[in-house]
Every structure is written in structure tokens, then in C-alpha cells.
C-alpha positions as CSV (number, residue, x, y, z in Angstrom):
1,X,0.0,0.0,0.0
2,X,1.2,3.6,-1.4
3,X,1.1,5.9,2.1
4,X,1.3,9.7,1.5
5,X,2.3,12.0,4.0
6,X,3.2,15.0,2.5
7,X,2.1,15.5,-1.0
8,X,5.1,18.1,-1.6
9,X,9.0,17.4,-1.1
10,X,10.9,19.9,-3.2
11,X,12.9,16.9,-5.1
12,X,11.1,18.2,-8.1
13,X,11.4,21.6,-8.3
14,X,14.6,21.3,-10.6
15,X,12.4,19.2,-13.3
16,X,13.4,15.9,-12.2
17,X,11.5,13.0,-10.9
18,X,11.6,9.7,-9.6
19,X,10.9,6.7,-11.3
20,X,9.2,4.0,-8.9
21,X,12.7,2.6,-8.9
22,X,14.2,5.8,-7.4
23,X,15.8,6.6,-10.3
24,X,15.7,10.5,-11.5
25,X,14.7,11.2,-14.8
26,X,13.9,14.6,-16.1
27,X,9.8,15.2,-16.2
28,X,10.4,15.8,-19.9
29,X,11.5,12.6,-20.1
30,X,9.8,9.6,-22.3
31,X,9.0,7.3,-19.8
32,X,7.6,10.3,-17.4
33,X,5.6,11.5,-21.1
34,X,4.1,8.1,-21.1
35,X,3.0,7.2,-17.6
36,X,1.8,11.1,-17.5
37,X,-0.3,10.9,-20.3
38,X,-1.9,7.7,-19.1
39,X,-3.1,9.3,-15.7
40,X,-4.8,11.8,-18.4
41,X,-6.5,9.7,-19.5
42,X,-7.5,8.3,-15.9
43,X,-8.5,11.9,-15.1
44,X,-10.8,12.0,-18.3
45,X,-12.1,9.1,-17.8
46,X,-13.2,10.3,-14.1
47,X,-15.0,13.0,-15.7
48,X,-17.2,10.7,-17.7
49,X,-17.9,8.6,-14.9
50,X,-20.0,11.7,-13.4
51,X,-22.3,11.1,-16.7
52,X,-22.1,7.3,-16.9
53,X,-25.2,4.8,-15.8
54,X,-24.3,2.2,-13.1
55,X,-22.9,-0.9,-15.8
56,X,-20.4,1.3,-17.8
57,X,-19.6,3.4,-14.1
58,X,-18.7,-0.1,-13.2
59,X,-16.5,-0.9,-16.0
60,X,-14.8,2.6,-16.0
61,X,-14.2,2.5,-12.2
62,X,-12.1,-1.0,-13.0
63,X,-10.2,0.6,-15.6
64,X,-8.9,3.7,-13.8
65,X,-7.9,1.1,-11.2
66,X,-5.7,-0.9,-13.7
67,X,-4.3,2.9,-14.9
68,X,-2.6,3.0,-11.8
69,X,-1.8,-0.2,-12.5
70,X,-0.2,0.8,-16.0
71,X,1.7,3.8,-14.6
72,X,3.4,2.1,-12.1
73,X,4.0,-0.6,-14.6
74,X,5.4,2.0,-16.7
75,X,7.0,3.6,-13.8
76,X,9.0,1.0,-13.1
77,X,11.7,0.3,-15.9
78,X,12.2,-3.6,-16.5
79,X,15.9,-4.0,-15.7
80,X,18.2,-7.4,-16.0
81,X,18.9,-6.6,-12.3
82,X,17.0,-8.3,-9.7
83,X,14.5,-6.2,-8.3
84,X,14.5,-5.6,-4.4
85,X,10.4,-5.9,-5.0
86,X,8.0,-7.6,-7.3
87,X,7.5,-4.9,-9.6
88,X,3.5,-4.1,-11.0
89,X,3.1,-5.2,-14.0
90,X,-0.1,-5.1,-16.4
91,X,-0.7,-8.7,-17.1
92,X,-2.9,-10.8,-19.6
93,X,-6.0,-11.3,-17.4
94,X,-6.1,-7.6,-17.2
95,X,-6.1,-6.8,-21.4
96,X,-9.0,-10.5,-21.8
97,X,-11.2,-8.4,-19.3
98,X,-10.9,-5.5,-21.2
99,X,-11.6,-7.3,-24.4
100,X,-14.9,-9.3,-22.3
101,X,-16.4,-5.5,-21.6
102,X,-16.1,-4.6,-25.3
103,X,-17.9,-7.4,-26.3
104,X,-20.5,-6.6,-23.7
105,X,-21.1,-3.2,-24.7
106,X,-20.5,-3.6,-28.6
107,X,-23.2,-6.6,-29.0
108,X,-26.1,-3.7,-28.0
109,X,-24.9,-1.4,-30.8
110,X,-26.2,0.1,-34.0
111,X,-24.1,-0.6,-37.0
112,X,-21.7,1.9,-38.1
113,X,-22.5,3.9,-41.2
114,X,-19.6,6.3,-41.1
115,X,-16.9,7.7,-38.8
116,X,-18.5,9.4,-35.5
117,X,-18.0,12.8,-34.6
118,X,-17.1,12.9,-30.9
119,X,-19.8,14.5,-29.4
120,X,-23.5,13.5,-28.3
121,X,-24.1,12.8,-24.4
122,X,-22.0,14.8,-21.7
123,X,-20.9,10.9,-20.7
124,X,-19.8,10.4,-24.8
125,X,-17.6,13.5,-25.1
126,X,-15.6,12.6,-21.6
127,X,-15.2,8.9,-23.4
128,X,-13.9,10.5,-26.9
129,X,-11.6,13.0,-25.4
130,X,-10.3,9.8,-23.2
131,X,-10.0,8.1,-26.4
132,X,-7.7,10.5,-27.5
133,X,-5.3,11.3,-25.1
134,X,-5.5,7.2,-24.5
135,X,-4.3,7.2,-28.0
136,X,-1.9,9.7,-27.2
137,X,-0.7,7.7,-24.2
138,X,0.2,4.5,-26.8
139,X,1.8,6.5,-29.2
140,X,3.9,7.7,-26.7
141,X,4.7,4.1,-24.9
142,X,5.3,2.5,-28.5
143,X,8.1,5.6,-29.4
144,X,9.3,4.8,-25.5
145,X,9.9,1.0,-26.4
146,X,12.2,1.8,-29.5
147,X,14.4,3.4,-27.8
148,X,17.6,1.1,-27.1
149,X,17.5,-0.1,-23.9
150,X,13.5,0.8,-23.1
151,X,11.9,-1.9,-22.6
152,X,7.7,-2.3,-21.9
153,X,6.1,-5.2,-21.6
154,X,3.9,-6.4,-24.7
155,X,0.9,-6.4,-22.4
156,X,0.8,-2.7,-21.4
157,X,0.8,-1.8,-24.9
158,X,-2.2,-4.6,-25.6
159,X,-4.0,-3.0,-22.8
160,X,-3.2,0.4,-23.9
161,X,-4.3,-0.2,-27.4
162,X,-7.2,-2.2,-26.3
163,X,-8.8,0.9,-23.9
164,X,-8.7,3.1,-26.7
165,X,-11.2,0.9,-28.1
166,X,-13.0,0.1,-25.3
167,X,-13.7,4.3,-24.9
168,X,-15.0,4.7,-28.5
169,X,-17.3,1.6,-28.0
170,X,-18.5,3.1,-24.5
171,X,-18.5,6.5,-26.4
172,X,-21.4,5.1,-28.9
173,X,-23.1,3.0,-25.4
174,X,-23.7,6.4,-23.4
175,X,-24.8,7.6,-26.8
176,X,-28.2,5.5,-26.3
177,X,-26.4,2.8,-28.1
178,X,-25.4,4.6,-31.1
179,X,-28.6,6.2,-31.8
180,X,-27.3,9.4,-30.5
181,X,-24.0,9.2,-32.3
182,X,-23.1,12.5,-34.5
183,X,-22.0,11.0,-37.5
184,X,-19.5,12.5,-39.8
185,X,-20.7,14.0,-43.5
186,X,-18.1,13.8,-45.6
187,X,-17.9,17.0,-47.3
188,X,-20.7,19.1,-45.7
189,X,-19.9,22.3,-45.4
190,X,-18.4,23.0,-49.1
């Protein structure tokens, strides 16, 4: 268990921070980008739940759970050292559960006829802005595991890339099921 005593120390002030590790890394840094970006998305995500009925509440309460999960996954470089602790680590179960609540939610869904315009319900424009900075979030974990001597485990960016999904789908849920969806038209306002 994480205790907090005081929430500020000073170590920062310089724009460092440390990893979970204890390792200092510049807050500009890739890694720090990466885990960042996914508590954005955890904060967005909080937002919707304010608009969200009890099922997808549910679902979205799990997920920011495993965000923390992810960030101190992501926190935490993988090293050929042995660790002094059993690092956090995003693991399969974690990304199949994920893929379970898709299934869920897309199975009550219209059809698709074009590309959705994010928008709708209060609950649906929290999910697409989560969607994007989720998005964000991979893009920046994928750049962070090519650099040389990076490494993140397969299954962070599966859940990462999974989530974004996940969002559009409950996007299109807490838009009565896709009959509230604002769909793009493809050259409208020429």
C-alpha cells in the first residue's frame, strides 16, 4: 500500500522526478511523457464517470484502477537486475477483461454507417476526449519502447491499445447505443 504523508517534497522543483525505482529522470523525459499521459487519460475518464449509468460506471471504475496499475508498470523500468520488490506489471488477465467489456457493450450497438463525430451525451464527449489522449498515451509508450535499452512489456501496450477501443465503444453505449452518435458528412460544409 502507497502511504502519503506529505504531497510536496521539493525533489522536483529542478524538473526531475523519480521513477518508482528511485531513479531520476527529467519530467520531460519519455518514460515520465508516457505514464503522465496515461493518468490523463484516468482523469478524463473520471469526468465521464460523473455522466455514466451504473454498468459502464462499473466498467470505468475498473479501468482507472488498472491505470494506476499501467503507470506504475510504466514507472518502473524492466531491468536485467533483480529487483529488491515484485515490480506491477499489467498482465494478460487484465487486457481478456478489457476485451470481455467490449464485447458486452458492442453486441447492444447500431451498425456503423460512417466515422462518428465525438460528441452526443456529456458521458460520450468525456469517453472520446479519453479516447484521445489514450491514444496519445500509446503513441507515446510504442516511441518509449524503441528506444535502445526501453523496454515495456507487450501487455501494457495490448491494454493500452485495447482501452482506446473500449472508450469509442462506450463513447457510442452512453450515446443511447449509437442512436445518438453525431456521424461525420463527408464534405458538408463545401
Amino acid at each position: 500500500m502507497v502511504t502519503l504523508n506529505r504531497i510536496y517534497t521539493r525533489t522536483g522543483d529542478k524538473g526531475s522526478t523519480a521513477l518508482a525505482n528511485g531513479e531520476r529522470r527529467s519530467k520531460a523525459d519519455l518514460r515520465v511523457e508516457a505514464y503522465g499521459t496515461v493518468d490523463e487519460t484516468n482523469a478524463c475518464i473520471g469526468l465521464a464517470r460523473l455522466h455514466a449509468d451504473i454498468v459502464l460506471d462499473a466498467m470505468l471504475g475498473r479501468i482507472q484502477n488498472d491505470l494506476f496499475d499501467l503507470g506504475a508498470d510504466l514507472a518502473t523500468p524492466e531491468s536485467d537486475e533483480p529487483p529488491a520488490y515484485e515490480p506491477l506489471r499489467i498482465v494478460a488477465s487484465q487486457v481478456k477483461r478489457i476485451e470481455a467489456d467490449i464485447d458486452v457493450l458492442n453486441a447492444e450497438l447500431s451498425p456503423l454507417k460512417s466515422f462518428v463525430l465525438p460528441g452526443g451525451s456529456a458521458a460520450s464527449a468525456a469517453l472520446h476526449l479519453a479516447r484521445t489522449i489514450c491514444r496519445r498515451a500509446e503513441r507515446l509508450t510504442v516511441a518509449l519502447a524503441a528506444v535502445e535499452g526501453q523496454r515495456v512489456s507487450p501487455e501494457a501496450l495490448q491494454y493500452l491499445n485495447r482501452l482506446s477501443d473500449f472508450l469509442f465503444v462506450a463513447s457510442r453505449t452512453a450515446n443511447a447505443n449509437g442512436a445518438d452518435d453525431v456521424l461525420w458528412v463527408p464534405g458538408k460544409n463545401r
